[in-house]
LOTOR-672751 format. One line per 10 residues: for each residue x, y, z negated of N, C-alpha, C. Coordinates in steps of 0.2 Angstrom, whole numbers, always signed. Example, Ala and Ser with C-alpha at 12.3 -4.5 7.8 and 13.67 -1.06 7.14 Angstrom:
<tizas>
+66/-28/-39/+62/-22/-39/+66/-16/-39 ~ +64/-11/-35/+68/-5/-36/+64/+0/-39 .
</tizas>
This chain:
<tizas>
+588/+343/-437/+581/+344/-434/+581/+343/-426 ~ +581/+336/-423/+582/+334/-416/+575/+336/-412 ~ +577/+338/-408/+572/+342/-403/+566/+335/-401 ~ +561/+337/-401/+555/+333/-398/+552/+337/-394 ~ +544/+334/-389/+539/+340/-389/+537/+345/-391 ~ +537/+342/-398/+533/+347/-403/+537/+352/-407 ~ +545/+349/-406/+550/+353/-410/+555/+354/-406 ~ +553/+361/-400/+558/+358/-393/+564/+362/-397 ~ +569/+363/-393/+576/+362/-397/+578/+371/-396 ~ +580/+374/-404/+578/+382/-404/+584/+385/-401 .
+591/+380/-401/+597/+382/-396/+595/+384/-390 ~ +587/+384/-386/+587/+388/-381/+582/+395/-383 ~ +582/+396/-387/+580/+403/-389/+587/+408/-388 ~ +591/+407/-389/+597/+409/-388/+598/+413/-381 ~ +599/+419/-382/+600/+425/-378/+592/+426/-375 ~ +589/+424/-379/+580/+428/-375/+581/+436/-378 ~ +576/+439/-374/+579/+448/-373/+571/+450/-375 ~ +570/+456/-378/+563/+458/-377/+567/+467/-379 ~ +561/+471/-373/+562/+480/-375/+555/+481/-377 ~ +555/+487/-382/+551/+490/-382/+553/+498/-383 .
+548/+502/-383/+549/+508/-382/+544/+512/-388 ~ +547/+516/-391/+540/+519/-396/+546/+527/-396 ~ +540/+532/-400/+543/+539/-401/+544/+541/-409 ~ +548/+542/-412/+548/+542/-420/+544/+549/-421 ~ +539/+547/-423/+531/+551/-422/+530/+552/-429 ~ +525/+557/-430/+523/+559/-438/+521/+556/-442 ~ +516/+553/-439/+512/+547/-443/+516/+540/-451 ~ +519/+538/-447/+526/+536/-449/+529/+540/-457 ~ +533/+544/-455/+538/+549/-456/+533/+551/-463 ~ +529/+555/-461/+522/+556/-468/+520/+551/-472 .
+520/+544/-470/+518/+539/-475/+524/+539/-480 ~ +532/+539/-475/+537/+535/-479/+537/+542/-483 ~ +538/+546/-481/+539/+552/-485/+537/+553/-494 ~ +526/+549/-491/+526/+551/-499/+525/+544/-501 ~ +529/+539/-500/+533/+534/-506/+537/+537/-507 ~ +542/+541/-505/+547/+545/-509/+548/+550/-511 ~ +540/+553/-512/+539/+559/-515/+543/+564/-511 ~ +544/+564/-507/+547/+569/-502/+543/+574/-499 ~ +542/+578/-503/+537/+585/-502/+539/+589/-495 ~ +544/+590/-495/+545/+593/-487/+543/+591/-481 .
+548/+584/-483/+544/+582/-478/+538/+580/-477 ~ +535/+577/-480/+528/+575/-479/+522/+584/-478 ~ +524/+590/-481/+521/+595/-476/+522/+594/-468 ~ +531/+595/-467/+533/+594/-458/+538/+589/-458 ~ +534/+583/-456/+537/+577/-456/+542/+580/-449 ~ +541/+582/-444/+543/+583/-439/+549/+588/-438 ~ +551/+589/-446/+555/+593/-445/+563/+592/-442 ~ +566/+597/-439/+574/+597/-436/+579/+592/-441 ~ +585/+589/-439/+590/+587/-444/+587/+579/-444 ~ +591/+575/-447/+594/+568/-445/+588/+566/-449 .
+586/+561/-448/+579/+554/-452/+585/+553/-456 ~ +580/+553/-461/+586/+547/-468/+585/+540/-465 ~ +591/+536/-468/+596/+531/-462/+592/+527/-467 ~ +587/+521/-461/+583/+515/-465/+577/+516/-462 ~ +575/+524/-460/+568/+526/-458/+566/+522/-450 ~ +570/+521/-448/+570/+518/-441/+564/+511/-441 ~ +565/+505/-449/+563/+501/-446/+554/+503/-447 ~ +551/+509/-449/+546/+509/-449/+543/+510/-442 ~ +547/+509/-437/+544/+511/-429/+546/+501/-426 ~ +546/+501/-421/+547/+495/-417/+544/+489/-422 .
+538/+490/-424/+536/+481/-428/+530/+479/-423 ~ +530/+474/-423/+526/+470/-418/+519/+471/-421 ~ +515/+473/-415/+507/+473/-416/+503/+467/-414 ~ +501/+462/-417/+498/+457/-412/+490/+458/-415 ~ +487/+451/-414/+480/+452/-415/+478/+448/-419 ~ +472/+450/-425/+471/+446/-430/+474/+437/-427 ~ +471/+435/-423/+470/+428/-420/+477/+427/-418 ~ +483/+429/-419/+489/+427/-417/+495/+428/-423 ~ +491/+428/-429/+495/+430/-434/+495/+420/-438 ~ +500/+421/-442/+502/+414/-446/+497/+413/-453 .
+497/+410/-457/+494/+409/-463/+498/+414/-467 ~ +503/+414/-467/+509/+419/-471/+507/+427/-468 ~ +504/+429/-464/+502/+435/-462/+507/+439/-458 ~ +515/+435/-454/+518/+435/-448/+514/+434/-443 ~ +515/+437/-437/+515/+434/-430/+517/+428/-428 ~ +512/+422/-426/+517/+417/-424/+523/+416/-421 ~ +526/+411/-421/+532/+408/-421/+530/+406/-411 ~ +537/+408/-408/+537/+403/-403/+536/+408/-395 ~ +536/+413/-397/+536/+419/-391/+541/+422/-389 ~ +544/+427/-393/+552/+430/-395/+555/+426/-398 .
+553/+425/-405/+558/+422/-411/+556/+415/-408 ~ +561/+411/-410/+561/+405/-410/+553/+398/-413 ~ +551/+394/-410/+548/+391/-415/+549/+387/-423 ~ +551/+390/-426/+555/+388/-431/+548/+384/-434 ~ +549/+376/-437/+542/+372/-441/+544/+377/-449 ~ +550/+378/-451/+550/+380/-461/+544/+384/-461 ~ +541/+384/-467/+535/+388/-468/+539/+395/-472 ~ +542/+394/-475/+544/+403/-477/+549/+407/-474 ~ +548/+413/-474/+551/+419/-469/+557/+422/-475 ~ +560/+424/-473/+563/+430/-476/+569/+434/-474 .
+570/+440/-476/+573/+445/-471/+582/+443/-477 ~ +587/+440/-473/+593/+436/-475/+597/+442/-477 ~ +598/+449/-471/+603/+454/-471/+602/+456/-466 ~ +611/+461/-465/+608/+465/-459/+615/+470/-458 ~ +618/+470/-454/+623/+476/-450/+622/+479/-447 ~ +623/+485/-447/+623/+492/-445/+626/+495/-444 ~ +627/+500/-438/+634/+503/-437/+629/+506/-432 ~ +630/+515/-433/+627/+521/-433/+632/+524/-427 ~ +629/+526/-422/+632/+532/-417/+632/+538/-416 ~ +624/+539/-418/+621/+546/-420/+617/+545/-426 .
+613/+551/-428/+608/+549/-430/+601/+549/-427 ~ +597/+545/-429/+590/+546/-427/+587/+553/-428 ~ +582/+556/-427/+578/+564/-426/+572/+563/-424 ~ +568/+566/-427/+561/+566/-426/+558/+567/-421 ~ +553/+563/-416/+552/+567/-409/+555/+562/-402 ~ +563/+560/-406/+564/+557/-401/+560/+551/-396 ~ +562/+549/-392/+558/+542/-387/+564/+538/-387 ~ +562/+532/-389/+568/+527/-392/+566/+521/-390 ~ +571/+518/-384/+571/+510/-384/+575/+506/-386 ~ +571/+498/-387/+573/+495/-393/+574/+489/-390 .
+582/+489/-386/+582/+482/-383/+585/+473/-389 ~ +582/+471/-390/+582/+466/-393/+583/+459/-391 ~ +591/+454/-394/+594/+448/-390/+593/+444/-394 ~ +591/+437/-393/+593/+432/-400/+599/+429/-399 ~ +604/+432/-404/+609/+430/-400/+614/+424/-407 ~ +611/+419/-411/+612/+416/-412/+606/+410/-417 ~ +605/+405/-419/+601/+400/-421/+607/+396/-425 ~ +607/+395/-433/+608/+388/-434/+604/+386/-439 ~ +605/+378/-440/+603/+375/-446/+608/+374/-450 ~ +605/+372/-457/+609/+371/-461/+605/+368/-468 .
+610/+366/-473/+606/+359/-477/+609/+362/-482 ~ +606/+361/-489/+611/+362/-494/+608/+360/-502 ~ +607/+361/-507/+606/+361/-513/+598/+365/-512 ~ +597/+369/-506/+589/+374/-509/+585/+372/-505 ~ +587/+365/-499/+584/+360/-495/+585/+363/-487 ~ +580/+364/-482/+585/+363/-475/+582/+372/-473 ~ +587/+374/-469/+585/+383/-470/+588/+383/-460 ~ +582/+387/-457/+587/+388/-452/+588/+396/-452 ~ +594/+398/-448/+595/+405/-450/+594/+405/-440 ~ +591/+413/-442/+591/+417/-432/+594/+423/-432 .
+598/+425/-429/+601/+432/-428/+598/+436/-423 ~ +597/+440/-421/+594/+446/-419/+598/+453/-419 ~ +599/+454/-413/+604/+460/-412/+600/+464/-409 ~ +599/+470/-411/+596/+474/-408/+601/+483/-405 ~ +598/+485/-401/+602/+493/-399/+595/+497/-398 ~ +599/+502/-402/+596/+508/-400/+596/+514/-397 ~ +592/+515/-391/+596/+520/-388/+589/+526/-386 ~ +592/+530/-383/+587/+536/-381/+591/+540/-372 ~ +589/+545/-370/+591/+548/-366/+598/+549/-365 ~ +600/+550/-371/+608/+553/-373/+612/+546/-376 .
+610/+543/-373/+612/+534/-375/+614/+533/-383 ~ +618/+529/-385/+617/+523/-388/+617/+527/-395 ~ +610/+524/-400/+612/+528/-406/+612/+523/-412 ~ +609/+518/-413/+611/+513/-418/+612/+506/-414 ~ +617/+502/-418/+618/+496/-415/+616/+490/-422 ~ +612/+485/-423/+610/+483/-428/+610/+474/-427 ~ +613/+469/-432/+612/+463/-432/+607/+461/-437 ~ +601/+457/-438/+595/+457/-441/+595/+448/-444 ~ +597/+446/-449/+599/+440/-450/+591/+437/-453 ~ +587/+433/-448/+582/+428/-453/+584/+423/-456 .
+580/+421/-462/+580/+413/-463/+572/+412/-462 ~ +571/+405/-464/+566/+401/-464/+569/+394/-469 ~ +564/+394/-473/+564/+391/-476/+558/+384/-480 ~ +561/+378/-482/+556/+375/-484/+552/+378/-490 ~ +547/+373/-492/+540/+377/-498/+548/+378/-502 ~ +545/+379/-507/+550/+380/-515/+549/+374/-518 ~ +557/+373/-522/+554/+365/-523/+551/+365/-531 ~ +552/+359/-534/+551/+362/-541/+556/+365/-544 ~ +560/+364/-546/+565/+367/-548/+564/+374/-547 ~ +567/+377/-539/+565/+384/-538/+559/+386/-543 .
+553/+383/-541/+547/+386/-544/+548/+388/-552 ~ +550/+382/-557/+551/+383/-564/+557/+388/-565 ~ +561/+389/-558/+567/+395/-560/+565/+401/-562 ~ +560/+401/-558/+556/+407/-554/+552/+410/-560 ~ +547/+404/-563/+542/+405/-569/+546/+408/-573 ~ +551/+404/-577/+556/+407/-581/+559/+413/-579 ~ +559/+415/-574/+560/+423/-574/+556/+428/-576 ~ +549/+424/-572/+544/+430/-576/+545/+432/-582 ~ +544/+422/-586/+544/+425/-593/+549/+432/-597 ~ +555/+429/-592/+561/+435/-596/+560/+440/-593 .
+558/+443/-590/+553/+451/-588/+548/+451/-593 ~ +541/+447/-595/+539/+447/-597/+540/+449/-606 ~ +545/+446/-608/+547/+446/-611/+554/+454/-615 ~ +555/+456/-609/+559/+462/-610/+566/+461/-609 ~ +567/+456/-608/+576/+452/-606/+578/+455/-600 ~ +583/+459/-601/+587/+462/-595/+595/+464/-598 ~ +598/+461/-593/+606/+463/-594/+610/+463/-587 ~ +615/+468/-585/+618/+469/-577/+621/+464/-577 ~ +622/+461/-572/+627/+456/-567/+633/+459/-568 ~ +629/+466/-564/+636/+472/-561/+635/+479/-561 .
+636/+484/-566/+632/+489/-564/+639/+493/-560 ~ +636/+500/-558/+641/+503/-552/+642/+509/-557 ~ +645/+514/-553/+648/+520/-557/+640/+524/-556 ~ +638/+524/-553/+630/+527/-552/+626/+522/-552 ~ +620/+525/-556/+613/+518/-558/+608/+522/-557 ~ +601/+520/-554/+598/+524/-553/+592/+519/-553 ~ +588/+522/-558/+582/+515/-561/+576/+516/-554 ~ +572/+512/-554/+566/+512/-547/+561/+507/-549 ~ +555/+509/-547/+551/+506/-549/+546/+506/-542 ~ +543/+500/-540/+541/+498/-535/+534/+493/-538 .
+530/+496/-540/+525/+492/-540/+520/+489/-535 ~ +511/+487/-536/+509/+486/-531/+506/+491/-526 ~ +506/+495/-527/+503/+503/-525/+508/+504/-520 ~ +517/+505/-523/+522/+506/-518/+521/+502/-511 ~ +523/+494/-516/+522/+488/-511/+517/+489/-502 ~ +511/+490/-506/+505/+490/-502/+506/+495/-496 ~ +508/+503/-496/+511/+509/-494/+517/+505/-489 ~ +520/+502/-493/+526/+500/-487/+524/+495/-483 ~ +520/+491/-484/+521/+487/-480/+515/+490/-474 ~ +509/+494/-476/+506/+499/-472/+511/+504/-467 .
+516/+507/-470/+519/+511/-466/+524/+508/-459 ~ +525/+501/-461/+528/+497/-457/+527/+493/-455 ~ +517/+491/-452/+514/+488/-453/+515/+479/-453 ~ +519/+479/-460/+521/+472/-460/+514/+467/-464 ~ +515/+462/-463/+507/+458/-462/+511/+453/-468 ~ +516/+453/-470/+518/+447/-473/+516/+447/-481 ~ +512/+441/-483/+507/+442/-488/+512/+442/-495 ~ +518/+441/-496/+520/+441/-501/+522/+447/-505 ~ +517/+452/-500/+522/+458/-504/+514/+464/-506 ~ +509/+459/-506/+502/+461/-507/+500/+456/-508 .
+498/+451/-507/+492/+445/-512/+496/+442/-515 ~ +494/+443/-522/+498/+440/-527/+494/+433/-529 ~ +491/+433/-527/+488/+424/-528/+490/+420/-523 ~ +494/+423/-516/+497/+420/-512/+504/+416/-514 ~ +507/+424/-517/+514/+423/-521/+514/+417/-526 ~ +509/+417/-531/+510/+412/-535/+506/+404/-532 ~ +503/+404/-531/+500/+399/-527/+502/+395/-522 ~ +506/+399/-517/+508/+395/-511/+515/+397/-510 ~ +517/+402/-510/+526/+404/-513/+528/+403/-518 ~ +525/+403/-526/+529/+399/-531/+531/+406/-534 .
+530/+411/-532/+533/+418/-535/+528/+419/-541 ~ +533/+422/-545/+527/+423/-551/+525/+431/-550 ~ +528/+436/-543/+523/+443/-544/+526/+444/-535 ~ +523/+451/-533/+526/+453/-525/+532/+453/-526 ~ +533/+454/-521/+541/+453/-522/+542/+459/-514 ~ +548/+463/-520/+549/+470/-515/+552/+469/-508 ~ +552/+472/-504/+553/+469/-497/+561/+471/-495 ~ +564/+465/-495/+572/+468/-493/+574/+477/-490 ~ +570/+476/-484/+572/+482/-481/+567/+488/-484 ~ +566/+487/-487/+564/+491/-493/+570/+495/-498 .
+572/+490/-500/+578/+488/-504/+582/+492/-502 ~ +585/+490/-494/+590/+493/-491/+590/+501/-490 ~ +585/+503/-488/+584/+509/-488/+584/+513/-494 ~ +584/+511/-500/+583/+516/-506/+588/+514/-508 ~ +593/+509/-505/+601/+510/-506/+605/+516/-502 ~ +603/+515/-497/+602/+523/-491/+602/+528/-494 ~ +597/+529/-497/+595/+535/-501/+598/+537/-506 ~ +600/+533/-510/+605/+533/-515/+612/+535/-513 ~ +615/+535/-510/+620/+539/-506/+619/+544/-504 ~ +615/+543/-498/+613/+550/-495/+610/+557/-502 .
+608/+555/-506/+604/+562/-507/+610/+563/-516 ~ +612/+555/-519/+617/+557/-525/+622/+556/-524 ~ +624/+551/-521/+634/+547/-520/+637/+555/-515 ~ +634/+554/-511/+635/+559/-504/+632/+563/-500 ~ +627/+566/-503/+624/+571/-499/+627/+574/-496 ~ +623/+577/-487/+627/+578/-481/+631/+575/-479 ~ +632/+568/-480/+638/+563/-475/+634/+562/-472 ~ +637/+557/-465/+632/+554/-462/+636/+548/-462 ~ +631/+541/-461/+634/+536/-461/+638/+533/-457 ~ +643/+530/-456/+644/+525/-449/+643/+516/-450 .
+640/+515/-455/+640/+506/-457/+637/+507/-461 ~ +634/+502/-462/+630/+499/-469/+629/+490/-467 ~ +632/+485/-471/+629/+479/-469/+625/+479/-478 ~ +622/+473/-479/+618/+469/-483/+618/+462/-482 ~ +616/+459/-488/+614/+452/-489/+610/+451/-495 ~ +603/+449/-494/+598/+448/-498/+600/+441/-504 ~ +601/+441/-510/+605/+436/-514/+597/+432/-517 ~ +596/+437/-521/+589/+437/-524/+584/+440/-525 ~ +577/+438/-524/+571/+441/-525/+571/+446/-530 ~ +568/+452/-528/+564/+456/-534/+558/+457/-534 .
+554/+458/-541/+547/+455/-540/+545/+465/-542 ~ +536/+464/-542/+532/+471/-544/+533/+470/-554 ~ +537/+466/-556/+533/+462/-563/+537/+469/-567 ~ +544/+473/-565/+544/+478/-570/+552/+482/-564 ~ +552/+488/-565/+556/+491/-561/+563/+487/-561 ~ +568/+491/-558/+572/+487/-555/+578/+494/-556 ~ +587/+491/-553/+590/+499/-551/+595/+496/-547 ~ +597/+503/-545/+601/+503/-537/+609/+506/-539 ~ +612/+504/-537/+618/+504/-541/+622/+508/-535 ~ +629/+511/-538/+634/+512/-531/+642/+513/-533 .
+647/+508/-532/+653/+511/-533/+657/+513/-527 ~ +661/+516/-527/+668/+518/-523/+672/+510/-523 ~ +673/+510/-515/+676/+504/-516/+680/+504/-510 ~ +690/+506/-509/+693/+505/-506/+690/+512/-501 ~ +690/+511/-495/+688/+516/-490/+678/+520/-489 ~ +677/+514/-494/+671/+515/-493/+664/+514/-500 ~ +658/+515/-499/+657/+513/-505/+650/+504/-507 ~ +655/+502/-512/+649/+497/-515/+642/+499/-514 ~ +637/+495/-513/+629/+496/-515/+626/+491/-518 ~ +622/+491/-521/+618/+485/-523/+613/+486/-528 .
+608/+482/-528/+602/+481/-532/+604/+476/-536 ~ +599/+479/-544/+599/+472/-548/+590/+472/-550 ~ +590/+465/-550/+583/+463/-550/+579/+466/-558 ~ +574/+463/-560/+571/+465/-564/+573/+461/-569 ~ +577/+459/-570/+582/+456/-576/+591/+455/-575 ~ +591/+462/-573/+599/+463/-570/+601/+459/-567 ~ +600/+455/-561/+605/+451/-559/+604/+453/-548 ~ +610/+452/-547/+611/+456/-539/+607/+454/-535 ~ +603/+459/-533/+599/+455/-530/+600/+458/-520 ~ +602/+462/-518/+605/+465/-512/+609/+468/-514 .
+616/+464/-510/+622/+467/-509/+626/+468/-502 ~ +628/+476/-506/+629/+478/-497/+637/+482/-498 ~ +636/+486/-494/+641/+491/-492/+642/+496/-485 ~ +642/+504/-488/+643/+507/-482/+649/+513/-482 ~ +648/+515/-479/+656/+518/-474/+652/+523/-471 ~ +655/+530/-473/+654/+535/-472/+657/+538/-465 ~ +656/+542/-459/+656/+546/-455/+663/+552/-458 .
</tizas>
């Protein structure tokens, strides 16, 4: 993609910086609470002891104005993030490595670097990827450090689209078998109710994960499709409250493989693996659909 006017060259987005600053406030903390039926906390959101690891990205999302949002219901392209032309979005992965934990109350800045851009070509058509390093810090310095990987992609071609159909049907159908399951499995159902809640709590605009006539009309998905970091966090959670309650973390990466849709629940899996442990989802027809790993404190 050779830079023009219209398509200036996204190698100069490279090292752009943006801060912002927000407080991990109730408001938040109460919504996520009651998607995860977390009775306590949703009484005192505000209560003492560390945020479960993943709650973080319901703070720092960009607020813009109806008038500066995309047709996909992002923020335009071309401010912070690069101008990227691919019409679809989606959240690639993501590294994490924990200094403290987060805590209710705190006042937390979010200094944020684009610190990498490429393209690339291949069999699923032309994709550019953008990195995103973020730090978090507060008064008592540095408490998480995080690399946030986008892609951007062309429409879906046919093929994609007819893979796609055919999975509905085999959900539809009752077709399900693991990839890979882990020593712990833990079924999850995320329908449109949950979807709608999450994307509200985190006030993400991106229509895939609520208009299903978008999904299938102009994405090619046959249902919403759960939101990564979604995913990542009831991988979180799955550790924290059955693998390991009371550890705390120091790492967690990810990589988004494959979509999961609202078409029928899903599960979150976890082995022990060498020093640390496996994580990962399988979709609504057993196959991986986020694969991670994290590493205990």
């Amino acid at each position: 993609m050779n830079a023009t006017p219209a398509t200036p060259d996204l190698q100069d987005w490279i090292g752009r910086t943006q801060t912002v600053s927000e407080a991990i406030s109730a408001v938040p903390l109460r919504q996520m609470a009651a998607l995860m039926n977390d009775a306590p906390r949703m009484r005192d959101p505000m209560q003492g002891g560390p945020l479960p690891a993943g709650w973080h990205w319901l703070y720092f999302n960009p607020l813009e104005g109806q008038d500066k949002l995309g047709a996909d219901g992002h923020p335009e392209r071309g401010d912070f993030l690069p101008p990227v032309q691919l019409p679809r979005r989606m959240w690639a992965g993501s590294r994490l490595h924990w200094h403290r934990d987060f805590e209710a109350g705190m006042q937390i800045n979010k200094a944020s670097e684009i610190i990498k851009v490429s393209q690339k070509s291949g069999r699923s058509g032309e994709m550019v990827f953008v990195t995103v390093a973020h730090r978090y810090s507060d008064a008592g310095g540095l408490i998480l450090e995080e690399e946030h990987d986008i892609v951007y992609r062309e429409w879906a071609s046919a093929a994609e689209t007819e893979a796609l159909r055919l999975l509905g049907e085999q959900v539809r159908a009752g077709s399900h078998a693991f990839e890979r399951q882990g020593q712990t499995v833990l079924p999850w159902t995320a329908d449109s109710v949950a979807l709608f809640r999450y994307s509200a709590a985190t006030f993400n605009g991106h229509r895939i994960h609520y208009d299903a006539d978008y999904c299938r009309q102009v994405e090619g998905y046959p249902g919403l499709v759960v939101h990564g970091p979604l995913l990542a966090t009831l991988l979180l959670h799955l550790v924290q409250t059955q693998v390991a309650p009371g550890r705390a973390l120091a790492s967690f990466e990810f990589r988004a493989l494959k979509p999961t849709f609202d078409l029928s629940g899903f599960h979150l899996h976890c082995s022990a693996e060498g020093d640390g442990l496996a994580v990962w989802t399988t979709n609504n027809i057993g196959q991986v659909g986020v694969d991670g790993r994290v590493t205990l404190r």
